[in-house]
N, C-alpha and C positions, 0 to 999 in steps of 0.2 A: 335806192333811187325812187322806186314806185311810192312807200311809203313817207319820202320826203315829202313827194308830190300830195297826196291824201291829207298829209299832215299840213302842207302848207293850202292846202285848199278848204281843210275846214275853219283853220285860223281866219281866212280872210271872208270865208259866211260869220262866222262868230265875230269880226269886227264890224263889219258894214252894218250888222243887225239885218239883214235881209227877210222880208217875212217872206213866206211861201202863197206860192198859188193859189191856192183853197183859201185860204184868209185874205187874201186880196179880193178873189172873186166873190166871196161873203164880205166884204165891205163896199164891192159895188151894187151888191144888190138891197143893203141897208141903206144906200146913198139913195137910190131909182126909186124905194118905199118913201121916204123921205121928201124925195123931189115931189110925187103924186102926191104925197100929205100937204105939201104946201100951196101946190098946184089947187086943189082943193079948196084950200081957203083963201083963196085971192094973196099970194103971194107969190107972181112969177119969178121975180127978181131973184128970190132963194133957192125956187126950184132951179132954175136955169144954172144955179152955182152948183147943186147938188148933182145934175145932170153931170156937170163938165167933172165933178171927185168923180161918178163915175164912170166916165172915160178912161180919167188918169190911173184908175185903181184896173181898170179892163187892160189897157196897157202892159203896165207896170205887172199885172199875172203871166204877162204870155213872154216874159223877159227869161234870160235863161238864167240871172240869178235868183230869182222865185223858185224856178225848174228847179235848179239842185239844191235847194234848199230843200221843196219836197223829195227829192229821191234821198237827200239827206238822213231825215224824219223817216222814211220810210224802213233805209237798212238799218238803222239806230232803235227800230222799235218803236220808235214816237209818233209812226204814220198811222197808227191801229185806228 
């Protein structure tokens, strides 16, 4: 029974593509460098776009299929 459950729970991280945590949270902060880069050169309009990705990626980390996707990666060996 346990391992049905195991088995069908990584099935369904392995369909959705879920990224994890830590890659979300390094995509928000490639967004907010981004933002300030355009910010900078007189382009609010993009920064304001790049602000709101990251929001959505700040979000989108604290979700709990991010979560087990890292706890995932971690007992699998791929969290190193």
């Amino acid at each position: 029974m346990i391992k049905s459950k195991i088995i069908l729970l990584v099935f369904i991280l392995l369909m959705t593509g879920c990224a994890s945590s830590t890659s979300l949270k390094k995509q928000a902060e490639n967004n907010v460098k981004a933002a300030e880069y355009y910010k900078s050169i007189g382009q609010p309009q993009v920064a304001e776009e790049e602000y709101k990705e990251a929001n959505k990626n700040r979000d989108s980390a604290s979700q709990l299929s991010s979560i087990l996707v890292d706890l995932f990666n971690l007992f699998t060996g791929k969290g190193k």
